[in-house]
N, C-alpha and C positions, 0 to 999 in steps of 0.2 A: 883456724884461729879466730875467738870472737874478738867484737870492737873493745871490749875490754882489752883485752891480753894484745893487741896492737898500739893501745893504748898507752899502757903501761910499759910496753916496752920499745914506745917512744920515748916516754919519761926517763929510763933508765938509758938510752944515749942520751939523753939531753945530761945526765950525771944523776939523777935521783933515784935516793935506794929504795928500798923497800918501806924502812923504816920512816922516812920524809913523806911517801904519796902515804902510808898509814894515816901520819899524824895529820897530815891537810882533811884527810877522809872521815878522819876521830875515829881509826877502827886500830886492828891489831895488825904486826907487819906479818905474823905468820898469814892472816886472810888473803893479803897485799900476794905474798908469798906462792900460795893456793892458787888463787886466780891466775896469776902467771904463767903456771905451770900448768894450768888444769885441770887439777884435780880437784876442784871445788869450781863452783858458777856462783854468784853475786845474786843476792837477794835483790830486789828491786834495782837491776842489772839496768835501766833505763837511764836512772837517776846516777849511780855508779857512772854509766859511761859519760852521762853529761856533766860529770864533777871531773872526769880526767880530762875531757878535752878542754873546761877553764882553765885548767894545769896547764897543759900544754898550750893553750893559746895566749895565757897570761907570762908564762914562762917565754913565749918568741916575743911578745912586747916588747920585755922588758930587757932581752938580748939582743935588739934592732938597737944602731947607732940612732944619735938621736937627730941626724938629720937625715936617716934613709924613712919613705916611706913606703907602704905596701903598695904595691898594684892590684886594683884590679878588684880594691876591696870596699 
């Protein structure tokens, strides 16, 4: 499994579809779709991966109570 398709389907337990990390990406959700599943790899797969993990990292922000903080960070 690459850091995308881990990626991603942390996003999708966190609740987001296909259609949602498309739009944050400005691409297509069948791409979204693809990489998922693997039958396609990401063009400039670098930049891709470090757009999902702001997803993801922006997405635990902003689901932390607002008087928990991180450890450790």
């Amino acid at each position: 499994m690459s850091n995308i398709q881990r990626h991603i389907a942390t996003l999708k337990r966190m609740g987001w579809t296909d259609q949602r990390i498309a739009d944050e990406l400005g691409i297509s959700h069948t791409s979204v779709y693809r990489w998922r599943d693997g039958s396609r790899h990401a063009r400039l797969s670098k930049l891709i991966e470090s757009r999902l993990l702001e997803l993801i990292e922006g997405e635990v922000s902003v689901t932390l109570p607002p008087n928990r903080q991180l450890v450790g960070v």
